[in-house]
Phi, psi and omega in degrees: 000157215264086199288136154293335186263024201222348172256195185271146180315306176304297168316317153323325180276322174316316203247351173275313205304295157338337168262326163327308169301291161310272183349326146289359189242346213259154175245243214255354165280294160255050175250333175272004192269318198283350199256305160333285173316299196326310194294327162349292186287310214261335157273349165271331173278338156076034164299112181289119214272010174278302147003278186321315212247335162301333181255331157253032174298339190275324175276007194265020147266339157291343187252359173284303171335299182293338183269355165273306197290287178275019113272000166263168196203101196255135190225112181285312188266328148007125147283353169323144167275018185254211194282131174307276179256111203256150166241144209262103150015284195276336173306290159322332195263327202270327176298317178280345169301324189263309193310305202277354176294300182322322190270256154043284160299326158313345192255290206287349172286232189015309145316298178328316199258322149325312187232025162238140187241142159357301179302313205283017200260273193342293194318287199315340174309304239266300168303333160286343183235050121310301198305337198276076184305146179078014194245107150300086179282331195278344168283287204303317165304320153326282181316321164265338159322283188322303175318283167335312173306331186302309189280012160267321189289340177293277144018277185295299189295001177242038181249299175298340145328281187315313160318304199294282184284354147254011152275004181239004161076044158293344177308328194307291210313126206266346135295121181286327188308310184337277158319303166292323163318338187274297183297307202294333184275325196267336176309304207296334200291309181311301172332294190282000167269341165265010174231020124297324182281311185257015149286296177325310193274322157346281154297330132341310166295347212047051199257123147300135183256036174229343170293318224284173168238119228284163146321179135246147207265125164208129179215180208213164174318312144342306184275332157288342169285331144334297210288307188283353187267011214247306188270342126312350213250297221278283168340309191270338174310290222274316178311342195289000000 
């Protein structure tokens, strides 16, 4: 089997972009062929499913939203006499398509960022906005290496938020606004005080994104055989 952390970043990329399509394109058929790889993949990387589920807890009020949105169904101006709010059938099947789209994609990002490291992000960016003149590439790759670099440190500080205020018992508050307003301000602070600290060190170092020295890019007979069967794969999701 095929390591994911061994193979090239560009081709990696290649095949999230390709599945990302599909999967948005695909319906309830080749969304269980893709959910079968997704398990594949999460037993060769040997991904701890505690991990998983720690990390997608944060989304499962984004997907109750969206599965609320697009199966209920409120009817203001209706003269019917019946109930204000109904639920649509057809609402439902399409909410859950989207709630598994939504989780599907969320694992591969996670994957992404799981067997990808920062630098090699950094190098393939960097490599991609070669053909583009006048396209800073090595800032726009710092920046998403960084970004990418970012999001476990978001992650742990708004896990420690969240501690912080239910040790003073903000849940008691019976206003959602509240609460969120309490959590989302002191999260965002935190933030921009920790990439402030690490601009301040930036600079400090003197660090150049034209000093640094990108990787080398290699890829093999393998990684192209990944790529066409991935996009074939992809191909047969949507036809399905």
């Amino acid at each position: 089997m095929i390591s994911l952390e061994k193979m090239d970043i560009r081709f990696k990329m290649a095949c999230m972009a390709l599945l990302s399509i599909a999967i948005l394109n695909a319906d309830a058929t080749g969304l269980i062929f893709v959910s079968i790889l997704c398990l594949v993949l999460w037993i060769s990387v040997r991904f701890p499913i505690g991990e998983l589920i720690r990390h997608l807890r944060y989304l499962v009020f984004l997907l109750l939203i969206v599965f609320l949105a697009r199966a209920l169904t409120v009817s203001f101006f209706s003269g019917d006499p019946g109930t204000l709010i109904s639920m649509d059938p057809e609402g439902v099947v399409e909410g859950l398509l989207i709630c598994w789209r939504l989780i599907i994609l969320t694992f591969l990002g996670m994957l992404w960022i799981t067997t990808t490291s920062p630098s090699g992000m950094r190098t393939a960016v960097e490599w991609l906005c070669r053909p583009f003149p006048g396209l800073p590439g090595k800032q726009v790759a710092t920046m998403m290496s960084l970004m990418v670099r970012f999001l476990p440190v978001i992650l742990e500080q708004a896990r420690e938020t969240s501690a912080a205020q239910q040790c003073r018992c903000i849940q008691n508050r019976k206003n959602p606004v509240y609460r969120t307003v309490k959590f989302s301000l002191p999260l965002l602070c935190r933030t921009l005080e920790t990439a402030d600290r690490l601009a301040d060190a930036m600079e400090a170092r003197c660090y150049s994104p034209e000093s640094s020295r990108p990787l080398a890019l290699k890829s093999g007979r393998s990684d192209w055989l990944v790529l066409i069967g991935i996009t074939g794969f992809c191909a047969l999701m949507i036809c399905l």
